[in-house]
C-alpha positions as CSV (number, residue, x, y, z in Angstrom):
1,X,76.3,-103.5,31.4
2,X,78.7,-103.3,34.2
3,X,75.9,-101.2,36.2
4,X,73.7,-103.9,35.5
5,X,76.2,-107.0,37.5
6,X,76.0,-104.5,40.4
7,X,72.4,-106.1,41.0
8,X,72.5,-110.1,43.1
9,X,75.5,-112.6,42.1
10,X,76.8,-113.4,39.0
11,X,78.5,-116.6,37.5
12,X,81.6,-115.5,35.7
13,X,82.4,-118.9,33.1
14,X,86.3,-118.5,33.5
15,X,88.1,-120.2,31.2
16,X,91.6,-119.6,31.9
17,X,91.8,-117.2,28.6
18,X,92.5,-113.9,28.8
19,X,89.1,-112.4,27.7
20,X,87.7,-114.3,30.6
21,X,90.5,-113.4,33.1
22,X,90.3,-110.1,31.9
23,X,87.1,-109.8,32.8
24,X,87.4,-112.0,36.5
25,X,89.9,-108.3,37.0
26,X,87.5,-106.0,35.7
27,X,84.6,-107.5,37.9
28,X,86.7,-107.5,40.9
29,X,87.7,-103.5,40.4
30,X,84.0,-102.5,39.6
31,X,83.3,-104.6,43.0
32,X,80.7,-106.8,41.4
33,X,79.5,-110.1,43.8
34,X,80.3,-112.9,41.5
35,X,81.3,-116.6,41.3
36,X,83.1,-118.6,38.8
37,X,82.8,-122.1,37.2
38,X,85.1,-123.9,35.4
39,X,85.0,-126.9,32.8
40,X,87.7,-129.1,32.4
41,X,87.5,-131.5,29.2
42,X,90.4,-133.5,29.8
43,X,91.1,-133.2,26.2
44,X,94.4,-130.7,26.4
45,X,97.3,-131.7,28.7
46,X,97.2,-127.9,29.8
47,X,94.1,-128.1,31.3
48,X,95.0,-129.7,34.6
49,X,97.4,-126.6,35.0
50,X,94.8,-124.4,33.8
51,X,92.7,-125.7,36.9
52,X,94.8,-125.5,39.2
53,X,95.6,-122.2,38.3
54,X,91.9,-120.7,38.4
55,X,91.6,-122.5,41.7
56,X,94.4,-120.8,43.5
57,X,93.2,-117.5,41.9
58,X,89.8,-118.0,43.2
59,X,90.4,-119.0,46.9
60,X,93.1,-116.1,47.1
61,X,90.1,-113.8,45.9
62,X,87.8,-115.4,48.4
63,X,85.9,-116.0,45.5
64,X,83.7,-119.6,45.1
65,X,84.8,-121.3,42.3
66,X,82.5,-124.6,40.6
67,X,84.1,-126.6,38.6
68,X,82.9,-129.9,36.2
69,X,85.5,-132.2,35.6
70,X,83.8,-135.1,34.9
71,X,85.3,-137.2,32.1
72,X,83.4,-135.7,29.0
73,X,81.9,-137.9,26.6
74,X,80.8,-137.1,23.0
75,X,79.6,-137.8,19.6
76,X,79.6,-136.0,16.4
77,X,80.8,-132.0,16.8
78,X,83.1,-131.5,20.0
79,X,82.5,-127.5,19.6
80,X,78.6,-128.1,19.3
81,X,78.5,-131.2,22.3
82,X,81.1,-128.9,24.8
83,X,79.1,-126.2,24.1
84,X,75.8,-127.7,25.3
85,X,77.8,-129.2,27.9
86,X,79.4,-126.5,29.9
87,X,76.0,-124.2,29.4
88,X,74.1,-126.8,30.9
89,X,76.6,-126.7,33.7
90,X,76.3,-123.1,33.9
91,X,72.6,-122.9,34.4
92,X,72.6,-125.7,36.7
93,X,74.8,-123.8,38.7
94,X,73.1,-120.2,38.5
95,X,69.8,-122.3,39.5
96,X,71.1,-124.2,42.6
97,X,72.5,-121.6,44.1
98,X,69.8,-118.6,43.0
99,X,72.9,-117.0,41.1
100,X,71.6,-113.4,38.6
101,X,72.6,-115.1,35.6
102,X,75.7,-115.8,33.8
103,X,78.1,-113.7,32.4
104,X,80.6,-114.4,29.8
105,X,84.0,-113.1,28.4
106,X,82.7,-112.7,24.8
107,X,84.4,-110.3,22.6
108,X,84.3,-108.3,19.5
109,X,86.0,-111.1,17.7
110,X,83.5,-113.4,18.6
111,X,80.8,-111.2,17.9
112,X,82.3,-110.5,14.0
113,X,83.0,-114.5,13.8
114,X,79.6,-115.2,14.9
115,X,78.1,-113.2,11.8
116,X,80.5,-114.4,9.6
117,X,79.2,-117.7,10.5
118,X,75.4,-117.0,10.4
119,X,75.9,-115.3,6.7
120,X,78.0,-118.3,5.1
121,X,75.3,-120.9,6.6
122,X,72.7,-118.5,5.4
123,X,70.5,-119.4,8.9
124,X,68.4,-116.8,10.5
125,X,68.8,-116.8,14.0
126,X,67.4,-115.2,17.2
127,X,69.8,-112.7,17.0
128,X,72.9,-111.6,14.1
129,X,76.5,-112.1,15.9
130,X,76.3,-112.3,19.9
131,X,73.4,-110.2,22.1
132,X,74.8,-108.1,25.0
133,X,71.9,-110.1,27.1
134,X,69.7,-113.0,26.7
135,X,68.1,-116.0,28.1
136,X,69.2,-119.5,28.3
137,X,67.0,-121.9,29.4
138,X,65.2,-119.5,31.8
139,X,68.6,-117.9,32.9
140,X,69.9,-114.5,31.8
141,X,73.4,-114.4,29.8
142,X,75.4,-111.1,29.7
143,X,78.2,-110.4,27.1
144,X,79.7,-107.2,28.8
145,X,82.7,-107.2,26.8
146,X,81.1,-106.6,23.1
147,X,82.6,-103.8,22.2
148,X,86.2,-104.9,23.2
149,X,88.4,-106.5,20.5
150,X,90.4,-109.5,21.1
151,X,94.1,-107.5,21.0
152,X,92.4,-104.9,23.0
153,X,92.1,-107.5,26.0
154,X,95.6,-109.1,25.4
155,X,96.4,-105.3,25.8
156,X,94.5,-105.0,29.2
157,X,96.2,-108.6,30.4
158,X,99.6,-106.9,29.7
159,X,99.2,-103.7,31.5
160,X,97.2,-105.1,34.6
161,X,99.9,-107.9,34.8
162,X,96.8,-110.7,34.8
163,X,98.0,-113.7,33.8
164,X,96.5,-116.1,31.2
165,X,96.8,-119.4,29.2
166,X,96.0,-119.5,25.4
167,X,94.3,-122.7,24.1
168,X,96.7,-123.2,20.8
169,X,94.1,-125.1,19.1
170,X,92.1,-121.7,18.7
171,X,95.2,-121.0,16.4
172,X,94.4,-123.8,13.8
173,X,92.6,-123.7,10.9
174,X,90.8,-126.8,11.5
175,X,87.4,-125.1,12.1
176,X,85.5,-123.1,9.9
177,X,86.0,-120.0,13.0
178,X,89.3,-120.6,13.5
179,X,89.7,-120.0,9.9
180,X,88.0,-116.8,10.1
181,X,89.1,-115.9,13.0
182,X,92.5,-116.0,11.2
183,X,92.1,-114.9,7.6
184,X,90.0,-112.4,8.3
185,X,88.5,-111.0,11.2
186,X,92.1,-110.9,13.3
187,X,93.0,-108.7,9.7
188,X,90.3,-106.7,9.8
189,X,90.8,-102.4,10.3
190,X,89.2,-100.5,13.1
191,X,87.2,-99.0,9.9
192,X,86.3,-102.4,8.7
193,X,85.2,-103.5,12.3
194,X,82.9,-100.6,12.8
195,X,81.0,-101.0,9.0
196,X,80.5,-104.5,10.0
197,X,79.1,-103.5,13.2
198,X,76.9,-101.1,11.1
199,X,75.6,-104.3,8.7
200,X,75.4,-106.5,12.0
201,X,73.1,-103.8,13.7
202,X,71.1,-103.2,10.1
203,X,70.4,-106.7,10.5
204,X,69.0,-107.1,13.9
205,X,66.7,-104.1,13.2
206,X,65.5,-106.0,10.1
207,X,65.2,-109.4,12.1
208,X,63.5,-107.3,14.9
209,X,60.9,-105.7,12.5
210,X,59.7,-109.2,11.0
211,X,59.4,-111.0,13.8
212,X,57.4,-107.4,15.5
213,X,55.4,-108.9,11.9
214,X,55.2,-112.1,12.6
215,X,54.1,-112.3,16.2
216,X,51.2,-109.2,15.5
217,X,49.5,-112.4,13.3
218,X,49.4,-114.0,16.4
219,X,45.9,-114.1,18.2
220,X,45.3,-116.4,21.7
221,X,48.2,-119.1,19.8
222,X,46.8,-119.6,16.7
223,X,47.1,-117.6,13.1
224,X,44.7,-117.1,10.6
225,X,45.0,-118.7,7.5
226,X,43.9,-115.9,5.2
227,X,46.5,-113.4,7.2
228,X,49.3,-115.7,6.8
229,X,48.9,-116.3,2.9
230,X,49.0,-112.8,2.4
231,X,51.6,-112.0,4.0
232,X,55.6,-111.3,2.4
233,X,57.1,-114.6,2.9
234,X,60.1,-113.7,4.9
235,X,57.1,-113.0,7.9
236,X,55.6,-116.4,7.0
237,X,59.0,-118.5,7.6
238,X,59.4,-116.5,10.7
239,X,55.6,-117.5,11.7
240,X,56.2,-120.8,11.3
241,X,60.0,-120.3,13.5
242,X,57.3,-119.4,16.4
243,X,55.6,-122.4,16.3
244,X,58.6,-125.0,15.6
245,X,60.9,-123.2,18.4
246,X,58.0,-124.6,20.9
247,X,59.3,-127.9,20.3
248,X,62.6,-127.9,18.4
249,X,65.1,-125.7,16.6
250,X,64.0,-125.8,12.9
251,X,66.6,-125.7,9.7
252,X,65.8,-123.1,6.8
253,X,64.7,-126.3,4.9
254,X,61.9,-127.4,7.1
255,X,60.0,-124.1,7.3
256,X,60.3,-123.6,3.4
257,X,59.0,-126.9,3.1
258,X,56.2,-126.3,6.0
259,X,55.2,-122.5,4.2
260,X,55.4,-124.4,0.9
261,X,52.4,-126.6,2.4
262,X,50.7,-124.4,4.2
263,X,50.6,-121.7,1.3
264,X,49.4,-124.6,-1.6
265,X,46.6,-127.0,0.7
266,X,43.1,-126.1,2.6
267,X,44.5,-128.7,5.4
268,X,47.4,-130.2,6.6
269,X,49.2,-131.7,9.1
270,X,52.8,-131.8,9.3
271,X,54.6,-133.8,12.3
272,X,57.2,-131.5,14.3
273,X,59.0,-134.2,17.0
274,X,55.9,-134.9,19.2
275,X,53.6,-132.4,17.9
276,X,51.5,-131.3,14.4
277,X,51.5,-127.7,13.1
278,X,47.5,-128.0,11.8
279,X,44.5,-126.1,10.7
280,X,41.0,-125.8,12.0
281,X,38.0,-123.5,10.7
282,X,41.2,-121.2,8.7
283,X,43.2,-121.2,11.9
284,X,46.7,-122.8,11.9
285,X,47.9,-123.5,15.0
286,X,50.7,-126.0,17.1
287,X,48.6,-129.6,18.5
288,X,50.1,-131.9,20.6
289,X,49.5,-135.7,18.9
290,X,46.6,-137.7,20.2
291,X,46.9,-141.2,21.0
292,X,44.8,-143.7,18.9
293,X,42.6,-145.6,21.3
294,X,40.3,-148.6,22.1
295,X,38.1,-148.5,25.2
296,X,36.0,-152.3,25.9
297,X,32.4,-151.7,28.0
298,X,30.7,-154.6,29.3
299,X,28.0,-151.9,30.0
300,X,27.7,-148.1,29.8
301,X,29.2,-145.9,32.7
302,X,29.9,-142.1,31.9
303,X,33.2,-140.8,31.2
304,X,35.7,-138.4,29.6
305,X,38.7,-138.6,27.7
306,X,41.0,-136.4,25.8
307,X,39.3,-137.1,22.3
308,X,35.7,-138.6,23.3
309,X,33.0,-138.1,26.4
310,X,30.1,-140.6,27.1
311,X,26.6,-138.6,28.0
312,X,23.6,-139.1,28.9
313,X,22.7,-136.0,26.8
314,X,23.6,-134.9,23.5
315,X,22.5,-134.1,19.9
316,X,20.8,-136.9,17.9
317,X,23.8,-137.6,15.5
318,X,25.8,-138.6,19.1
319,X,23.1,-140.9,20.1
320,X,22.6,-144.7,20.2
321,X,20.5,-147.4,21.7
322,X,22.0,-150.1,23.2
323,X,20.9,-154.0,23.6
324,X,22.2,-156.7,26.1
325,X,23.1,-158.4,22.4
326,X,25.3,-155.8,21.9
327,X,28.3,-155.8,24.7
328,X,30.9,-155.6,25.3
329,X,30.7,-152.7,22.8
330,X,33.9,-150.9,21.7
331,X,35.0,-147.2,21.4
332,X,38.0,-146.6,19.7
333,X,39.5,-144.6,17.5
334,X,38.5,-144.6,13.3
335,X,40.1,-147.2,11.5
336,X,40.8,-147.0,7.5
337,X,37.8,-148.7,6.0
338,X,35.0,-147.8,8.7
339,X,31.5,-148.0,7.6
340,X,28.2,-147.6,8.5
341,X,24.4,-148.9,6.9
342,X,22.6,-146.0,7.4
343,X,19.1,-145.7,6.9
344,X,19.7,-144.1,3.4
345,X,22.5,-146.6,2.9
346,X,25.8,-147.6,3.4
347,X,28.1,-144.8,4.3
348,X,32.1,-145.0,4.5
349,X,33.3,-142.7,7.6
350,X,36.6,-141.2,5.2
351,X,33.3,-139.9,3.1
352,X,32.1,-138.3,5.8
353,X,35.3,-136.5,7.2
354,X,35.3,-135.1,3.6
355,X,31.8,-134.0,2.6
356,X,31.8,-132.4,6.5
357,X,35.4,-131.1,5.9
358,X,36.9,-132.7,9.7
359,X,40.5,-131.6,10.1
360,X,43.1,-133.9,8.9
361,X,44.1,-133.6,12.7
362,X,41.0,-134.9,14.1
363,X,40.4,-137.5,11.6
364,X,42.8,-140.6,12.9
365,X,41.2,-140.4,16.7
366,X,37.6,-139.5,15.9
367,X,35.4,-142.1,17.6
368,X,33.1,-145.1,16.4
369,X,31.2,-147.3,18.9
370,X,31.3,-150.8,17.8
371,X,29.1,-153.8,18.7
372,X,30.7,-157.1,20.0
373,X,30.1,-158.6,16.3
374,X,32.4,-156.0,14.7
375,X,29.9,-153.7,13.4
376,X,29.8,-150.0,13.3
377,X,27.2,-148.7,15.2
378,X,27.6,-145.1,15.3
379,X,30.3,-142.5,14.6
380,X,29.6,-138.9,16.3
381,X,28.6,-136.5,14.3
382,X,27.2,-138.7,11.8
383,X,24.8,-140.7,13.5
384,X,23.7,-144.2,14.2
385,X,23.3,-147.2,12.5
386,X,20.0,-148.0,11.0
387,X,19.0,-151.3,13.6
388,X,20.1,-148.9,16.2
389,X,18.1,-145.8,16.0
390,X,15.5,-144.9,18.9
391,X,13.2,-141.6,19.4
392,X,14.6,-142.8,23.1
393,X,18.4,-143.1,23.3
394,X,20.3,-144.8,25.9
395,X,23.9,-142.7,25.5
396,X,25.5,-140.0,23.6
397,X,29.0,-140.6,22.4
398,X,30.4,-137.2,21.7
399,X,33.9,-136.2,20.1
400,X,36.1,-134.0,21.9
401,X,39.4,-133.7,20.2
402,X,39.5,-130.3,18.9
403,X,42.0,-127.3,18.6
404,X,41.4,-126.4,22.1
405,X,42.1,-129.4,23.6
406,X,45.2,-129.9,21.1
407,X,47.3,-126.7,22.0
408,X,50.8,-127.7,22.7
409,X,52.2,-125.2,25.0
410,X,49.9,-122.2,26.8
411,X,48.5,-119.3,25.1
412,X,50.3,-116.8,27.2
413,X,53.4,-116.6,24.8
414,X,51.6,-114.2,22.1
């Protein structure tokens, strides 16, 4: 990894810690060009000496330091809301200045609490324990320090006379890591570190293999219906991971719920934040939500919109003719209880979506054209009413919002 900082400008996150000032030595031997930030909390009477500290060490290195010391405001988790904070701070800083990445003081400790973590919460992650490199938000992260154990850096702070603080609420049991950081993994024998290094990289060649699964189902963004139902259901949770991690981070419970759907109905539609996970033809793909609708025309001009176009050409089940008796006319989107008197009767437009099987997806914004009286005059795809049926139509209404149009995010990704 060290070869790999000797590319561009780093951000070192420096906590003041000794794995982190370890590392602030080691980069400085190996001559790697690198910065450092620094977050201050405010939440530890230490920390003001702790900056103070890394910024004397910093300008005596010639070495620019950023530092966020803004008063820090949370709710709910501190470890979860600091976390989020000072990464943010971090890529905003590796972005504004066209840093490499970010590089952090991470350790074996870490790594072994990490998996610890990820086993007892029975999640599956992107990766098992802590990644030597990865992305966040767009920026590159590297751990170079994996493979070093947390006494093994005290050791190196000792005999390279670097000088650290220690943050003595790491030392109580208050959290769930500190806990294991203390009853077990500080306990744990070279042996026992290795094994769990074995199970940790078992894992990630596992995880590897079923998402390699997973992602081969993927064709142009969507997956076929018939593919996914046959496949082990492991692949299938981690299918539907592909599509929710567009828009959110999922829990274990919402995908066995979502594959619980998906593996027992023909359609569905279930709502992820501002988007549907939906079917179309056998083909389940992620659709951004349309917007119900209601556009007013005191007389026909030609247009387009995301779920409806108005033509002069078409088929004959888009077409209408219009009267002066009949504007303004209305086109919006289908309403519970639509209807239309047919020529062979009256026909309900929820009928219609059913006997022609329309997508659940398409069904709320599909379009009727309604007269100024209130009365369904024709519904795309369907046809017109029967007082409004010509061998010489005046417009074609034509519905639009299909699975192309609905694609959340760009093909590219698979």
């Amino acid at each position: 990894m060290m070869k790999e900082l000797k590319e561009g400008t780093w951000l070192l996150a420096l906590s003041g810690g000794p794995d982190s000032m370890a590392l602030f030595d080691m980069l400085e031997k190996e001559k790697v060009s690198f910065a450092c930030a620094f977050v201050n909390y405010h939440v530890r009477e230490q920390a003001e000496e702790e900056e103070a500290y890394v910024k004397q060490l910093c300008e005596s290195h010639g070495i620019v330091l950023h530092v966020l010391d803004d008063p820090f405001v949370w709710s709910g988790n501190f470890e979860a809301a600091a976390r989020d904070y000072r990464y943010d701070f971090f890529v905003r800083c590796v972005k504004e200045n066209n840093y490499a990445g970010i590089v952090t003081g991470h350790q074996e400790d870490d790594l072994l609490e990490t998996w610890l973590m990820q086993r007892r919460k029975g999640i599956t992650p992107q990766y098992y324990g802590l990644a030597e490199k990865s992305v966040m938000k767009g920026v590159v992260l590297i751990r170079p320090l994996l493979s070093c154990s947390k006494e093994l850096l005290l050791q190196y702070c000792e005999d390279h006379q670097v000088k650290y603080y220690t943050d003595h609420t790491n030392l109580l049991p208050v959290h769930e890591r500190n806990r294991l950081r203390l009853d077990v993994v500080s306990g744990m024998s070279e042996e026992e570190r290795a094994l769990m290094r074995k199970e940790i990289d078992e894992a990630n060649a596992h995880l590897s293999f079923v998402r390699n699964s997973a992602e081969n189902l993927f064709t142009d963004g969507y997956v076929l219906l018939d593919q996914y139902r046959t496949s082990d259901r492991e692949v299938r949770l981690c299918v539907l991971r592909c599509f929710y991690e567009q828009v959110k981070s999922p829990s274990k419970k919402e995908l066995e719920e979502a594959d619980r759907i998906v593996m027992k109905k023909r359609d569905f539609l279930i709502e992820v934040l501002d988007a549907y996970l939906a079917q179309d033809d056998g083909r389940m793909f992620l659709g951004k939500k349309f917007d119900t609708y209601s556009y007013s025309f005191d007389e026909i001009s030609l247009m387009e919109t995301p779920c409806f176009a108005v033509r002069d050409t078409g088929k004959g089940t888009e077409a209408v003719s219009l009267s002066e008796d009949d504007f303004p006319i209305t086109i919006r989107s289908f309403e519970e209880g639509d209807s239309i008197a047919m020529r062979f009767g009256t026909k309900s437009v929820h009928r219609f979506f059913i006997d022609r099987k329309i997508p659940l997806y398409q069904r709320s914004v599909w379009p009727v054209v309604v007269n100024r009286t209130g009365e369904v005059i024709l519904v795309p795809g369907l046809g017109c009413d029967v007082s409004h049926y010509s061998d010489k139509p005046g417009v074609y209404v034509v519905q639009l919002a299909g699975m192309e149009a609905a694609f959340y995010v760009g093909r590219e990704r698979y």
